[in-house]
VEXGU-493424 format. One record per residue (C-alpha): z negated, x negated, y; residue number from 0; residue in one letter. Coordinates in steps of 0.1 Angstrom, whole numbers. Layout:
N
<<Z,X,Y>,NUM,A>
...
REM end
This chain:
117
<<-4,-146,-38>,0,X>
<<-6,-119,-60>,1,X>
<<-12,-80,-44>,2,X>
<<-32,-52,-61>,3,X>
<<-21,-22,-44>,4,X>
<<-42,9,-37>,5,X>
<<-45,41,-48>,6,X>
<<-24,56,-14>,7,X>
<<5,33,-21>,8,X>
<<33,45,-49>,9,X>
<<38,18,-84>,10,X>
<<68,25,-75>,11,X>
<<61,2,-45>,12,X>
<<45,-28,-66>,13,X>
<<80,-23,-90>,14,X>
<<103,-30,-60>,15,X>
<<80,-58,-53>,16,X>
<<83,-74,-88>,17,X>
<<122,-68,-89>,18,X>
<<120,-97,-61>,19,X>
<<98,-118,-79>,20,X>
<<64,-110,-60>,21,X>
<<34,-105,-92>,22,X>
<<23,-69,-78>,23,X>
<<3,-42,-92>,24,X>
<<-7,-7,-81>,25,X>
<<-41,6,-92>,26,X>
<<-19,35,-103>,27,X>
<<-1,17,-130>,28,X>
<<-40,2,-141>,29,X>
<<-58,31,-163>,30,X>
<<-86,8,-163>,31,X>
<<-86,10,-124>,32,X>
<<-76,42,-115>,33,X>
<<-95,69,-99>,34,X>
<<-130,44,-95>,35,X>
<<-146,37,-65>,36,X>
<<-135,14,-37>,37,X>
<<-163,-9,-45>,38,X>
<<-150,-11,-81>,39,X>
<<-114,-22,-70>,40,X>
<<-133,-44,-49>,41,X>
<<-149,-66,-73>,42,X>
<<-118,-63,-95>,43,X>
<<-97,-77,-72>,44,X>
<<-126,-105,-68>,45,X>
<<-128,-112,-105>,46,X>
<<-92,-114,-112>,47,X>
<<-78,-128,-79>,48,X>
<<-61,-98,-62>,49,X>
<<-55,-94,-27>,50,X>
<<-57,-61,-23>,51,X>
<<-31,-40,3>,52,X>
<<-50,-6,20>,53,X>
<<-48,19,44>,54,X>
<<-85,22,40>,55,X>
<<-101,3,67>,56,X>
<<-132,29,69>,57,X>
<<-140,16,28>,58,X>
<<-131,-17,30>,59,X>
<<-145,-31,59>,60,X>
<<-175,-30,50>,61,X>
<<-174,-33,15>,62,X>
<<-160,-73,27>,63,X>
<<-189,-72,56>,64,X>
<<-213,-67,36>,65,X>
<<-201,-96,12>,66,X>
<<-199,-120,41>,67,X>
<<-233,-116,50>,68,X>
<<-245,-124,20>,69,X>
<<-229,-151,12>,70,X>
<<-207,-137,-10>,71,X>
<<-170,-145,-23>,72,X>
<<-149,-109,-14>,73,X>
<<-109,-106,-21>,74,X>
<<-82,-110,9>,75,X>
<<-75,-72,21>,76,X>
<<-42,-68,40>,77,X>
<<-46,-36,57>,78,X>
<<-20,-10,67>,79,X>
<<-19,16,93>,80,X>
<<-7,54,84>,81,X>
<<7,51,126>,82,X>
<<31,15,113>,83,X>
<<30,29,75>,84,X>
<<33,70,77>,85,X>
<<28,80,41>,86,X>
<<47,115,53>,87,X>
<<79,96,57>,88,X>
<<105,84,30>,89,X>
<<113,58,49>,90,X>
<<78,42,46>,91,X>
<<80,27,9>,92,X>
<<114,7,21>,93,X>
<<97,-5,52>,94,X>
<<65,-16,35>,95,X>
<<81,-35,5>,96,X>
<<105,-53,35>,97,X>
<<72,-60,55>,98,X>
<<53,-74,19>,99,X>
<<83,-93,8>,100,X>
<<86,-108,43>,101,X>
<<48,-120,39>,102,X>
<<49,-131,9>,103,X>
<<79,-152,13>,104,X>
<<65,-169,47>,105,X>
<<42,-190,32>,106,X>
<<8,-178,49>,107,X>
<<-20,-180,34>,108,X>
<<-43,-146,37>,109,X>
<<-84,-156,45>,110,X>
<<-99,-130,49>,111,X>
<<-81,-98,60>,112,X>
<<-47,-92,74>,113,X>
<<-33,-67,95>,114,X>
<<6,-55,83>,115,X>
<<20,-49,115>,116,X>
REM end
């Protein structure tokens, strides 16, 4: 499974994630990607097989309803809370590249959307 992560979330986040073998990716890191619209990442992460990792429920959610209903293809979204995920904290990046490392490793295999508990 390969992660594109979003704007909120550090490259320094998708490096720790590489050091441990996982392909990740931060829009950040992508000048092609960063700074466009939601729905841009959107179909980038379609296109080149992404699953993309967000704290942006209010975006994405529909973006991937909007998809489903038409009978379109949309990319896996694991979503993040700021409550589980505080971007405030220093702790956060540590706990989030445990909790992706954990998923990644386990094997499952992410549908539709995900919830990073």
């Amino acid at each position: 499974m390969k992660l594109l992560l979003d704007e909120m979330w550090a490259p320094a986040i998708a490096e720790a994630l590489r050091d441990r073998g996982h392909e990740v990716v931060a829009v950040a890191e992508r000048g092609d990607l960063r700074g466009l619209p939601d729905e841009a990442i959107f179909d980038a992460a379609l296109v080149e097989g992404w699953v993309i990792v967000t704290e942006n429920v209010v975006d994405y959610r529909p973006l991937a309803a909007d998809a489903m209903r038409a009978g379109r293809a949309y990319p896996p979204i694991i979503y993040t809370s700021n409550r589980a995920y505080p971007r405030a904290s220093r702790r956060t990046a540590g706990r989030l590249v445990a909790a992706l490392d954990a998923l990644l490793t386990s094997g499952i295999a992410i549908q539709h959307e995900h919830w990073l508990g």
